[in-house]
C-alpha positions, 0 to 999 in steps of 0.5 A, a space after each residue: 406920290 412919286 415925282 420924276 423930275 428932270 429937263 427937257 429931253 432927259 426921260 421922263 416921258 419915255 419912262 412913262 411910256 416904256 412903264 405902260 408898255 408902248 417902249 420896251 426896256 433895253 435892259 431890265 425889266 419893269 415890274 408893278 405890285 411884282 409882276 412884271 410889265 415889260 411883257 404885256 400890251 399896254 391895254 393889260 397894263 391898264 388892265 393890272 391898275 394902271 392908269 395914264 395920262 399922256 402929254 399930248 391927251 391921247 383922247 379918241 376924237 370920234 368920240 364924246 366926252 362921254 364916252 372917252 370917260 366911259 370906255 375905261 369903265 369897259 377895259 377894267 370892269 372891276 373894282 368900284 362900280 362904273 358909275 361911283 368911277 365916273 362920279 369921281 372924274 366928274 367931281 375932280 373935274 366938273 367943267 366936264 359934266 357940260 361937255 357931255 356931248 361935245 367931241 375930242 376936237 371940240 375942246 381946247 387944249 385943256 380941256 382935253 388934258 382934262 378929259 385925258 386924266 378923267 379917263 385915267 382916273 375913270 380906270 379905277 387905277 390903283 397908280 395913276 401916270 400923268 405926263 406934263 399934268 398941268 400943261 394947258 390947264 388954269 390953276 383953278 382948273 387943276 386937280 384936287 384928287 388926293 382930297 376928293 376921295 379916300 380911295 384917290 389912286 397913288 400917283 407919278 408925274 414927270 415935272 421939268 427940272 434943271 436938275 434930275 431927282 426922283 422922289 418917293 412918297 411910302 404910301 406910293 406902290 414901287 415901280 422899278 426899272 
């Protein structure tokens, strides 16, 4: 697991950002597994194993529960099976499971932080990103993924701080900027 911690304003969500493609580096290059990211689109990112799950939930309203899960089986079709996929973002978060039919709008501000880190996780990622994870969220309803699954995704989170740190875990893949 890699946390990047800092204050507000100090980066941490443009990392993540400039990392899936939506920013691009002013100098330098981003690079995962050694291929370098800082050329791709974001959908070819994800493509590579990497999942995100941004601040503000970035999930598609016109679409159910449902399908916001589903439609990252359908940007990487490999890997695991859809269904063993969709399994595992239902078990980490099974509020979701009755919410099937519901739209974007319909769930509150948790809920559709939950929905967005489902949908990651349904990427079958091999680093999950997840902005400000716990924003909006209960403590019951945080996630246990490192737990529910052996073949649960590396992560990184940006956390508020006063003071900048970045801290590395040797199981997690290397990311540089």
């Amino acid at each position: 697991m890699v946390c990047l911690v800092g204050r507000n304003g100090a980066g941490k969500t443009t990392t993540l950002r400039t990392i899936m493609g939506y920013h691009r580096p002013r100098s330098g290059s981003v690079r995962f597994h050694d291929v370098p990211l800082h050329e791709r689109r974001t959908h070819e990112i994800a493509r590579l194993g990497l999942g995100f799950a941004p601040e503000e939930s970035g999930i598609f309203p016109d679409l159910t529960v449902a399908e916001n899960i589903e439609i990252s089986t359908w940007t990487r079709p490999g890997g695991r099976p859809a269904a063993e996929r969709l399994a595992l973002a239902y078990e980490i978060f099974p509020v979701l499971k009755k919410y099937g039919p519901r739209k974007g709008p319909e769930m509150s501000g948790g809920e559709r932080k939950m929905l967005s880190i489902a949908r990651a996780l349904a990427l079958d990622p091999q680093m999950l990103l997840l902005d400000e994870p716990f924003e909006g969220l209960s403590p019951p309803s945080c996630p246990r993924w490192p737990r529910a699954s052996p073949r649960s995704p590396s992560a990184a989170m940006p956390c508020s701080s006063p003071s900048p740190t970045f801290t590395t875990c040797p199981t997690s893949p290397r990311v540089s900027t």
